[in-house]
C-alpha positions as CSV (number, residue, x, y, z in Angstrom):
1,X,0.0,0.0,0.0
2,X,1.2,3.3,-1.0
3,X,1.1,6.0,1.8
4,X,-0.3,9.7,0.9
5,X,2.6,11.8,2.8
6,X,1.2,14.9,2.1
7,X,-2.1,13.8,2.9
8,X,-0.8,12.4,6.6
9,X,0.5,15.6,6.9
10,X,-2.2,17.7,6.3
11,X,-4.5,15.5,8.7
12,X,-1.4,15.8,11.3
13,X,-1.4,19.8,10.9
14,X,-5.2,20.4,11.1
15,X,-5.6,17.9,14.0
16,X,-2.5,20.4,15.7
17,X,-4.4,23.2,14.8
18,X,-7.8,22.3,15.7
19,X,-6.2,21.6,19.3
20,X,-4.2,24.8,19.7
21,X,-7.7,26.4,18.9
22,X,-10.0,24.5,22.0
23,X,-6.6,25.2,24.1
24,X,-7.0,28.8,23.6
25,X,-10.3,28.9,23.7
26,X,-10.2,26.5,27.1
27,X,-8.1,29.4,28.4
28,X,-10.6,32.3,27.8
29,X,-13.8,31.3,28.1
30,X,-12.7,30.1,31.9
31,X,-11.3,33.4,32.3
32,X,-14.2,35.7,31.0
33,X,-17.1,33.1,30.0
34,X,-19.0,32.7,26.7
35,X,-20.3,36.2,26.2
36,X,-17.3,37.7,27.9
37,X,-14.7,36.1,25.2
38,X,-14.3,37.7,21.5
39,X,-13.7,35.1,18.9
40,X,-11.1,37.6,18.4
41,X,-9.2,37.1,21.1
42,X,-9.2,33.0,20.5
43,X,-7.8,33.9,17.2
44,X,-4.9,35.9,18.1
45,X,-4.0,33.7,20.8
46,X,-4.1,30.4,18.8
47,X,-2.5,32.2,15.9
48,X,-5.0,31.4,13.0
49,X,-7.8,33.0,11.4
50,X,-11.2,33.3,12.0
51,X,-11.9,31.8,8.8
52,X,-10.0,28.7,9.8
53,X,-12.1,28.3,13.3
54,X,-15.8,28.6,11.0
55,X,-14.3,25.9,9.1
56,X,-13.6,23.7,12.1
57,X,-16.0,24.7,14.9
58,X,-18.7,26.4,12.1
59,X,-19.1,29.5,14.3
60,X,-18.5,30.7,18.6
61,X,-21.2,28.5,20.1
62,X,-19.8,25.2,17.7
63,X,-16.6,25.8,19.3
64,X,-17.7,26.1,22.9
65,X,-19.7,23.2,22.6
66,X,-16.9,20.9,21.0
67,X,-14.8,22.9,24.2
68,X,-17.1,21.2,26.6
69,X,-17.4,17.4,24.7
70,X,-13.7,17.6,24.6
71,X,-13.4,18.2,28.4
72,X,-16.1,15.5,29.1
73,X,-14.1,13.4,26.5
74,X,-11.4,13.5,28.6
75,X,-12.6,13.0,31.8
76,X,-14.8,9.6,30.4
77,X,-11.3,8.5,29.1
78,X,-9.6,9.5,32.6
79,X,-12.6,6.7,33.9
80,X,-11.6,3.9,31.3
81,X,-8.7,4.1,31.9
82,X,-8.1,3.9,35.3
83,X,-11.1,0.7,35.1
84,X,-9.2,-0.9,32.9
85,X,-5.5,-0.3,34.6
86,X,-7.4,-1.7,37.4
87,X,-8.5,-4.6,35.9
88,X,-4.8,-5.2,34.5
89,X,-3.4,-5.8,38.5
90,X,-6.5,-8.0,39.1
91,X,-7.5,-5.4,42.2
92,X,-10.6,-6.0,43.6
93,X,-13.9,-4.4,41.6
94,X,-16.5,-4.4,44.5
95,X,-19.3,-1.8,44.3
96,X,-17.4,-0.1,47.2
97,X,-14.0,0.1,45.4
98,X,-15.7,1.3,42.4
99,X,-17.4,4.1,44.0
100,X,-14.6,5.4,45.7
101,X,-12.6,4.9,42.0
102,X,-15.0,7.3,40.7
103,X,-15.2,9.7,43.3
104,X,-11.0,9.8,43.2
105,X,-10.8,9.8,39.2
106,X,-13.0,13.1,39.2
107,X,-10.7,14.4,41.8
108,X,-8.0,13.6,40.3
109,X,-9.1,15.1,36.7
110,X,-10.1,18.2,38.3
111,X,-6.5,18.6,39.7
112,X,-4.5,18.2,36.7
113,X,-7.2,20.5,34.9
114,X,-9.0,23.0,37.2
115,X,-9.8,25.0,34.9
116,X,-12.4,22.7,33.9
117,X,-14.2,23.8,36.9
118,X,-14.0,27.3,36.0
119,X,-15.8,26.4,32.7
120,X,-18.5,24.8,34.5
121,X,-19.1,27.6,36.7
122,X,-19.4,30.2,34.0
123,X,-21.4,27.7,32.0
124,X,-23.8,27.6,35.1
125,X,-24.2,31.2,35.6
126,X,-24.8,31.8,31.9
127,X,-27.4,29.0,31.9
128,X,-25.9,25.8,30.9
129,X,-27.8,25.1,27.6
130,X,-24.4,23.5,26.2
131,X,-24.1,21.7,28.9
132,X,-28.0,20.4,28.8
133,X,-27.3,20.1,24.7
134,X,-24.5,17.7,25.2
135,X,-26.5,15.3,28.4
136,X,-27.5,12.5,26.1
137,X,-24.4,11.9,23.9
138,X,-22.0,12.5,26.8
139,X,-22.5,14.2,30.2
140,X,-25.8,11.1,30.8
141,X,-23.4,8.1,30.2
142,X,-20.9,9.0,32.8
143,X,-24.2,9.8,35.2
144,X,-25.6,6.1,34.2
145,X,-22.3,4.5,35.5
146,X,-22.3,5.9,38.2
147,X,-26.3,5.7,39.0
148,X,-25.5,1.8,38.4
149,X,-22.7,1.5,41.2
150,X,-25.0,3.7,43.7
151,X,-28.4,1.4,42.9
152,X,-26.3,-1.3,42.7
153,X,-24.5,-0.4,46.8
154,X,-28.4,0.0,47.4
155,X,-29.1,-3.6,46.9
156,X,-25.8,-4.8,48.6
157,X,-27.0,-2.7,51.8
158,X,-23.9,-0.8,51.8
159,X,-25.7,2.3,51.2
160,X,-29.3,3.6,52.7
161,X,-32.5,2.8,50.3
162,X,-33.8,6.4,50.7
163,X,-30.5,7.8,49.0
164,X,-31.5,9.8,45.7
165,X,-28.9,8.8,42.7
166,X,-28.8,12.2,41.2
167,X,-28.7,14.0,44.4
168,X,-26.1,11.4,46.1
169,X,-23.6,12.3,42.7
170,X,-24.3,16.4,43.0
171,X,-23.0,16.0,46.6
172,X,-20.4,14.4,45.6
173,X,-19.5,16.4,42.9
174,X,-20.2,19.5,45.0
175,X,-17.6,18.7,47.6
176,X,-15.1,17.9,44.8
177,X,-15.6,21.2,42.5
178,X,-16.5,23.7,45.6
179,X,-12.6,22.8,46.8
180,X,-10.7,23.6,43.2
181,X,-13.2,26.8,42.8
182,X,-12.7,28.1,45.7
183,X,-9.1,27.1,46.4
184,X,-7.6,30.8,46.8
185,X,-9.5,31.3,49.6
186,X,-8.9,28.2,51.6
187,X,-5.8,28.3,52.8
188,X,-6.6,30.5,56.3
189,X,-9.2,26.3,56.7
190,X,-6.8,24.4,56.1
191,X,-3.5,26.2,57.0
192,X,-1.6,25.4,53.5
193,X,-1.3,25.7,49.8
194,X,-4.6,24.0,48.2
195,X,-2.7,23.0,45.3
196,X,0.5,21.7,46.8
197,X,0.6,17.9,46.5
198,X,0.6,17.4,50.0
199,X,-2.9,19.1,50.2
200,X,-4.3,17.7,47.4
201,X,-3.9,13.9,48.8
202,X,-5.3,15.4,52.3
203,X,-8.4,16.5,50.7
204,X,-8.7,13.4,48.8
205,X,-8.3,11.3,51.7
206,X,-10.8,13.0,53.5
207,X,-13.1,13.0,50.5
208,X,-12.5,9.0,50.2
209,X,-13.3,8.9,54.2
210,X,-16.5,11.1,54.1
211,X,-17.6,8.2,51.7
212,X,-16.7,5.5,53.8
213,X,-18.6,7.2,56.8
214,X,-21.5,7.1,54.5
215,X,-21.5,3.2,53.8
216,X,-23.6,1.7,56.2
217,X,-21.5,-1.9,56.2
């Protein structure tokens, strides 16, 4: 078979290009928001033109919204992962160690990228259609997994009947994202850095034993 060099090439470069684009992007909307960020702005920073973003993200709110599958992408590839490194050194899969897999993965993704949770606040506040717009192909089948492991903890009795799925995973994810968006003004609580490593494995921990205190065997 005869390879197309320049063809591989091309594909290389606009994949390159269509990254440095959601990087900028990524950088400004969770400084300023959607309405508060010029197209612009994501131009000059990423160094192309706005004709080139059109033809990859078709116009401002195609490019925020392949921002936040992206970022979801990443986070449901963060989860397979770690599953299937799991699986690799034969640990144990109960319902219990998979709940407190998922509560650490999402921890663990928001440290390495907090600005994620800067996205999701502004997203929030400006009303969260992308987010609603992009429940069913993405943002719903990380929920279902882990509505699964919660009913499924119900029916092993290790957690309480009258527990609500969705409302059990926003407290969850509460506690995880109120500590990365509010980091700068923690440090007078917990006497440290936020973001030093030593901090960030004490709030995991304690994270990991709040969940453990709310098994019930």
């Amino acid at each position: 078979m005869i390879r197309d060099v320049k063809t591989n090439k091309r594909t290389r470069n606009a994949k390159r290009t269509r990254e440095r684009i959601l990087q900028k992007a990524a950088e400004l909307f969770a400084e300023k928001g959607y309405e508060g960020t010029a197209v612009s702005a994501i131009t000059k920073g990423s160094g192309v033109s706005k004709r080139m973003l059109y033809h990859y993200y078709g116009d401002k709110q195609g490019l925020y919204r392949a921002l936040f599958i992206h970022e979801w992408g990443l986070l449901k590839e963060w989860y397979d992962k770690a599953l299937k490194e799991r699986m690799e050194r034969g640990e144990p899969a109960s319902t219990r160690e998979l709940l407190k897999q998922s509560v650490a993965i999402f921890f663990d993704f928001l440290a390495k990228r907090p600005q994620f949770v800067r996205l999701l606040m502004w997203e929030g506040l400006e009303g969260g259609e992308i987010s609603r717009s992009i429940w069913k192909d993405i943002r719903g089948p990380l929920y279902v997994q882990m509505e699964f492991l919660i009913r499924q903890a119900q029916e092993e009795g290790l957690l309480d009947i009258n527990l609500d799925a969705g409302h059990f995973v926003v407290s969850f994810l509460g506690a995880i994202s109120f500590y990365f968006a509010y980091a700068p003004t923690l440090e007078e609580m917990i006497h440290e850095d936020p973001f030093t490593e030593t901090a960030l494995e004490k709030r995991k921990f304690q994270l990991l034993r709040l969940l453990e205190a709310v098994f019930e065997t």
